[in-house]
Structures are given as structure tokens and as C-alpha cells.
N, C-alpha and C positions, 0 to 999 in steps of 0.2 A: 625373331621367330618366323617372321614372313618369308624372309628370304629362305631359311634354312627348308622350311615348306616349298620352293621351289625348286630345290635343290632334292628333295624328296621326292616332288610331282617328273623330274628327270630322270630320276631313278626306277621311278612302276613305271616307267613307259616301256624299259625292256623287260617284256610280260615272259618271255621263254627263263631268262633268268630269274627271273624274280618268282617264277612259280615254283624252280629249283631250289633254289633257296628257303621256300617257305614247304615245300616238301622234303627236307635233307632237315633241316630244323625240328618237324615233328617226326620222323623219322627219328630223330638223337632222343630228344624227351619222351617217347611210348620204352625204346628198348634200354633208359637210362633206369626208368619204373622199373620194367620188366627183369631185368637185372639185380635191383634192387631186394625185387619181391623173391628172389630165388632164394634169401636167407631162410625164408617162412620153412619149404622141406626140410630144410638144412636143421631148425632148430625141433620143429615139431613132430618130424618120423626118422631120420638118418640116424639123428644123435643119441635117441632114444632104442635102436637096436630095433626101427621095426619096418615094415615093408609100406610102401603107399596102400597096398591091398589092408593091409592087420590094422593100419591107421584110419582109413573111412571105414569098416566093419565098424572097429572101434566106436569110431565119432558116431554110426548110428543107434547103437546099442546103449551110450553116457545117454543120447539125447533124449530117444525113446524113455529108457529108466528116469528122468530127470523129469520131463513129462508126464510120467503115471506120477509121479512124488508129488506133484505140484498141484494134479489131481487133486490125489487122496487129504494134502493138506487142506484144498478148498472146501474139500467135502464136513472133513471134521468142523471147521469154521463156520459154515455155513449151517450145520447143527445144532453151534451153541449162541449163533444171533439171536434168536428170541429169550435168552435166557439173558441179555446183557443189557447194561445201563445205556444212557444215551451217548456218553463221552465213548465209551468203550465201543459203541454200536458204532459210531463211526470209524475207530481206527480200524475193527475189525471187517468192514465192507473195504476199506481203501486196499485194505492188505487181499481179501479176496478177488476184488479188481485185479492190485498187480500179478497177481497168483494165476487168473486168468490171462490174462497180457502173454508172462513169462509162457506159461504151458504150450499156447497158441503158438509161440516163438519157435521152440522148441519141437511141435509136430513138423512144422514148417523146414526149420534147419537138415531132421532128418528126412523129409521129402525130398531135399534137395542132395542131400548125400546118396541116398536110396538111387536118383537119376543118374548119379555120376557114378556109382558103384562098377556097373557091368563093364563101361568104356575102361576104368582103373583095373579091372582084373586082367581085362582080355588084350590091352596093349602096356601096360605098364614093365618092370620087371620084378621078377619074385622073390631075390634076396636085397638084406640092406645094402650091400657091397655096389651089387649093380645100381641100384637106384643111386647110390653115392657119383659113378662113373655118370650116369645118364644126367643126374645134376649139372655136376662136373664141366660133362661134355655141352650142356645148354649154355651153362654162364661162359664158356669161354668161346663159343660160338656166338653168343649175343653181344656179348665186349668185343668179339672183331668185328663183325656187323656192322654195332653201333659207331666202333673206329671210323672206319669205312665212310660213312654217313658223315660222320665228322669231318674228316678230310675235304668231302667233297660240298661241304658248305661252306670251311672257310675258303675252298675258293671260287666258289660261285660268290657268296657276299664281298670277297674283293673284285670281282670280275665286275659285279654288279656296282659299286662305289664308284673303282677307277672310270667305266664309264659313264657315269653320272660326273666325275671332276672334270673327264673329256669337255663332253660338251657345255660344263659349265666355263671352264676356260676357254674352251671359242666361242661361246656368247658374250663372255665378257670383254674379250679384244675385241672382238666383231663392234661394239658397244665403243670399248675403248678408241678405236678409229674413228668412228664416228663426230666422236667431239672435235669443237673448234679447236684453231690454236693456240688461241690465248688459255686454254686450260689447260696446257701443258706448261704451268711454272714449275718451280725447284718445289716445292712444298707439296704440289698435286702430283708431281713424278715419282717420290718418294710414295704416297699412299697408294698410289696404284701397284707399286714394285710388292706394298707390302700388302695388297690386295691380291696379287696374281702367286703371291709365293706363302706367306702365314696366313691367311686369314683363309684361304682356299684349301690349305690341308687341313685344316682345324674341321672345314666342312666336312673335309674327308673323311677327318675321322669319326666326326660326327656320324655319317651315313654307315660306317663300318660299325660303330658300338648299336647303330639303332636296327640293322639288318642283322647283324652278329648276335652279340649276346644279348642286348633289347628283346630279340626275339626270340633265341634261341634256350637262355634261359630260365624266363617264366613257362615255357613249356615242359623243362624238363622240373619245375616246381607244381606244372598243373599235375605231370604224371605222378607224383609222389603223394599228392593230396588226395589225387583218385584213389589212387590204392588206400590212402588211409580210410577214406571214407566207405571203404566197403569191408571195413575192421569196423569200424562206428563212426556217423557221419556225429554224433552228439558229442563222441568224446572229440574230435578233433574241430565243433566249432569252439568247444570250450576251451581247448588249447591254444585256440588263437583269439581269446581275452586280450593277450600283451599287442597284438599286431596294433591295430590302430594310433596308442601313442608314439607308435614309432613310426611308422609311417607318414604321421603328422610331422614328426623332426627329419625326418628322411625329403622331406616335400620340402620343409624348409631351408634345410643344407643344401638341396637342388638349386633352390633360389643362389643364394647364397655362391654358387658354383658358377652361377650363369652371370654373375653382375661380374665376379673375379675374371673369369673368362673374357668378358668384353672390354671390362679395364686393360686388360692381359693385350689386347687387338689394338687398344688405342694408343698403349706405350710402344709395340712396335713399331707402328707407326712413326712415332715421333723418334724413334730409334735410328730408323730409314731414312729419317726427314734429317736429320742432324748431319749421317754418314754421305747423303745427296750432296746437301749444302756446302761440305768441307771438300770429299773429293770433285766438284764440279766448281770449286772456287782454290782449289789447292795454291794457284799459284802466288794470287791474294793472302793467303793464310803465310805462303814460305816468305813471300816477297817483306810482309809488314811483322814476321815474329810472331804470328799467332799462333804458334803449337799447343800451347799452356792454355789457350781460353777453348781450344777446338779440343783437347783433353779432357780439359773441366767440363762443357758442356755432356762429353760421349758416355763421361762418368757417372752426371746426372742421370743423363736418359737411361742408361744401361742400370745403371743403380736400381731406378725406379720399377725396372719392366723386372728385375731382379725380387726385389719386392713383391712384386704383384705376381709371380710365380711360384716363390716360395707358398703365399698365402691360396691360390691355387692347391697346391701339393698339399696345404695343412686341410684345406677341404675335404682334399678326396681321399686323406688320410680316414677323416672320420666314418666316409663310410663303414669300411670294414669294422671298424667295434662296435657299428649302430647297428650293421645286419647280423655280426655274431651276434650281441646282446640276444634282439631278435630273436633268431634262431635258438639258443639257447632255453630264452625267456619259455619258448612255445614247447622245444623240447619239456622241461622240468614240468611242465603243467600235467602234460601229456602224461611222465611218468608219476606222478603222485597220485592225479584221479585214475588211471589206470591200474597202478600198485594197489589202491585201496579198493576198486572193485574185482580184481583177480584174488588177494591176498584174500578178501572176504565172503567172494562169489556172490559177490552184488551186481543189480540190472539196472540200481539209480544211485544218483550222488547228488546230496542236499534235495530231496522230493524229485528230481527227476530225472527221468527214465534218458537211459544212458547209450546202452545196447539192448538187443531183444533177449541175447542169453548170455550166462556169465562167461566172460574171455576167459583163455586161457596165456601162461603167462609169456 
């Protein structure tokens, strides 16, 4: 991990790229969101036959109404406390709490619709049709954008690797030279061969998945989290209940990747080291009949690095069913306590308080 750490510290040194890269990165993850979020019109005024204008009116006339209700229910309750027993005297304070809570919620929501209202009249469009087109016309301008952005990260984050392998491969001849002669046997010529060629792209690609999608893709997961969270930060930590045990097997399989990966470095090696020894003694090998033992050994070696690739491949196999699972796991959660507080216009699930007013669906 040290080395791969310097292999890293070569890479932020060229600051001009690396700033691109980590601007073209968030750049893909804000407008992967923003794309994302454009279903919301789509499902809640388009589909529905009604204008952006008839939808916030709308939204603040439910809220307002929704608000005096939740009032007028406090009021009657708060009437009939002095007339009630002690068990009941307390469900009935809890319920006028939440009743205050929700009400509160709810002046708020249409405060904030009330602000946005006059901007929706005066620039928006005033049949569904158009609003469909101005949709339309955003998402397919924000997916070429976001294209755009795309493009010019993978190749800034290869621009950025390949010369980060630069100068790792002239530091390491530089290095290489260096040493005496006696370090240059049939066995230490072999490890360097396969030091300057596998064990050097392996870095490569290292520095490419960790500049790439390392970083590219938890941003376009922070953008989607945002958004959720400004739906309900409650309902979406409680959808991420499942994450942690998998995360835990995720960190382990990491493990697990990285031991394969270096067994993986050391059979090449001795891969290298086999194919050295026979063509740099060939004529040894023809002269005494050895073909059969210089087979047998290539078979071994190759065998083994064989193995230890395959078992590679069965690793990184598993990610992807640990992150669907994942994924999945977080979805379902999401849709059950959501289903059960839209279906029944509830603000809590199991005693707590969820969102501040009931979603819609």
C-alpha cells in the first residue's frame, strides 16, 4: 500500500490535471441528480393534465386546508383533556404535539410554495404540452452536458495515470541502473522484466479506477442521496438500515482482492523467472533434451498464475451481487415505509416522525 501511495503522491503533483478531473467528476454527479430529479415534473404535473402554475396554486391551497384541519383537530382535543383519565391523558397530549408538529410543517411548506409561486407564473409555460417540451428540452440538454463532462474526464483521469506511470517508470530504471552488477542474475532480471511490464500496469490501473470511478462514482451517489434527502432525510436514513452489513462484506471482499492481486504479482513473476531461465540457457536445454522438463516447469508456473486469476475474477465477480443486493436491500425499505406513509398520509413510522407533511406518492 506504500508504494501504491507513491504512485498516488505522483499523480497530485500535476495540480492543473487533477483539478480537472476532480471538476469534470462533480460536474457528472450534480447534473446525473439533476436528471434524475426531472421524473418528479414528469410524474407529479405533466402526467396529471396540469400546468407547473395549477400544481404550486394547488400545493398551496392542500397545505393551507391541511393546516386549518390539524388546527381545528387540536382544538377539539385540547377541550376534552381535562375530562380524561391518565393513560388517555397522555396519548392524547402526544397526539396534540404531533398535531402541532404536522400543522407547523405545513404553514411552512406553503410559505415556501407562496415564494416560488410569482417566479412559476411569470417565467414558466402555461399549457401541459409546453411544459412537457421545456421538460423535455432540459433532460436532453442536461444528458448532453452531462455526456460532455463525461468524455472529458475519462480523459483527463487517463491523461492523469499515464503520467503518473511516466514517471514512475523513469524512476524506476533510474533506480534500476543504479544497482550493482552482481544484481543482475537470471532470477532478479526476470522480476524486474515483470516489474517494468505487470506489476506497473496493475498500478496503472489502480490510479485509473481510483481517479475514475473511485471518484467519480460516489459523487454521482452523493447527488442522488441529496435529492433524497430533501424528500425526507428520515425516510432515507432508515432505508439505509441494510448498508452497514454489507459494507462490512464489501470491506472484506476488498481484503480478500488485495491478497489475490499480490499472489497474482508473485506468480508472474516466477512466470518471467522460468521463461528468463530457459530462453537465456536455450542452448543447454536443446543440447541435453530438456524440452519436457522446461514444459513441465512453464505448465506449473502458468498453471498456478492461472489459478490465481481465475480466483481474482471469482472476487470481483461478487461484487456486483453485493452491491445489487445493496441497492436493492435500500430500495425495498424505502418503498414499504414510504407506501405505508403515503397509502395512509402518515408524518411517523413505529413513533417516529418521518417527514414534516404527508408525501405524496
Amino acid at each position: 500500500m506504500k508504494s501504491f501511495a507513491r504512485a498516488i503522491a505522483l499523480a497530485v503533483r500535476n495540480r492543473p490535471t487533477l483539478l480537472g478531473v476532480i471538476f469534470t467528476s462533480l460536474a457528472v454527479g450534480v447534473l446525473w441528480g439533476a436528471n434524475i430529479g426531472v421524473v418528479y415534473p414528469f410524474v407529479e404535473v405533466v402526467f396529471e393534465g396540469q400546468t407547473l402554475q395549477q400544481w404550486i396554486d394547488g400545493e398551496i391551497v392542500a397545505s393551507e386546508t391541511r393546516a386549518d384541519e390539524l388546527s381545528t383537530e387540536r382544538s377539539q382535543l385540547q377541550e376534552t383533556l381535562p375530562h380524561l383519565v391518565a393513560s388517555d391523558y397522555l396519548l392524547a397530549s402526544n397526539r396534540i404535539e404531533y398535531l402541532r408538529v404536522d400543522g407547523v410543517a405545513e404553514r411552512k411548506a406553503a410559505e415556501g410554495y407562496r415564494w416560488v409561486q410569482p417566479y412559476v407564473h411569470a417565467h414558466l409555460p402555461g399549457t401541459p404540452f409546453k411544459t412537457l417540451v421545456l421538460i423535455v428540452g432540459v433532460l436532453i440538454a442536461g444528458t448532453a452536458l452531462k455526456d460532455a463532462f463525461l468524455v472529458a474526464n475519462l480523459v483527463l483521469v487517463e491523461r492523469l495515470v499515464q503520467l503518473a506511470g511516466y514517471d514512475l517508470r523513469k524512476q524506476f530504471f533510474r533506480q534500476t541502473l543504479r544497482l550493482d552488477l552482481a544484481s543482475f542474475d537470471d532470477s532478479r532480471n526476470s522480476e524486474l522484466l515483470s516489474n517494468f511490464t505487470y506489476d506497473l500496469n496493475g498500478v496503472v490501473l489502480g490510479l485509473n479506477t481510483l481517479f475514475g470511478k473511485a471518484l467519480r462514482e460516489p459523487l454521482k451517489m452523493l447527488a442522488c442521496l441529496i435529492g433524497a434527502s430533501f424528500i425526507s432525510w428520515r425516510l432515507l436514513l432508515f432505508s439505509l438500515m441494510v448498508s452497514p452489513p454489507a459494507l462490512i462484506l464489501m470491506q472484506r471482499l476488498s481484503k480478500s482482492i488485495k491478497r489475490a492481486n499480490r499472489r497474482a504479482m508473485e506468480e508472474m513473476s516466477l512466470l518471467y523467472n522460468t521463461l528468463t531461465e530457459t530462453f537465456t540457457g536455450i542452448q543447454t536445454v536443446k543440447a541435453f533434451t530438456m524440452e519436457g522438463f522446461e514444459r513441465n516447469r512453464f505448465h506449473q508456473s502458468a498453471k498456478e498464475f492461472f489459478r490465481k486469476s481465475v480466483k481474482i475474477v471469482f472476487y470481483n465477480s461478487l461484487t456486483k451481487p453485493i452491491t445489487e443486493i445493496l441497492g436493492i436491500g435500500v430500495i425495498s425499505l424505502a418503498l414499504v415505509a414510504g407506501a405505508y406513509l403515503v397509502l395512509n398520509q402518515e408524518t411517523h413510522l413505529l413513533g417516529i416522525r418521518i417527514c414534516d407533511t404527508p408525501m405524496s406518492l
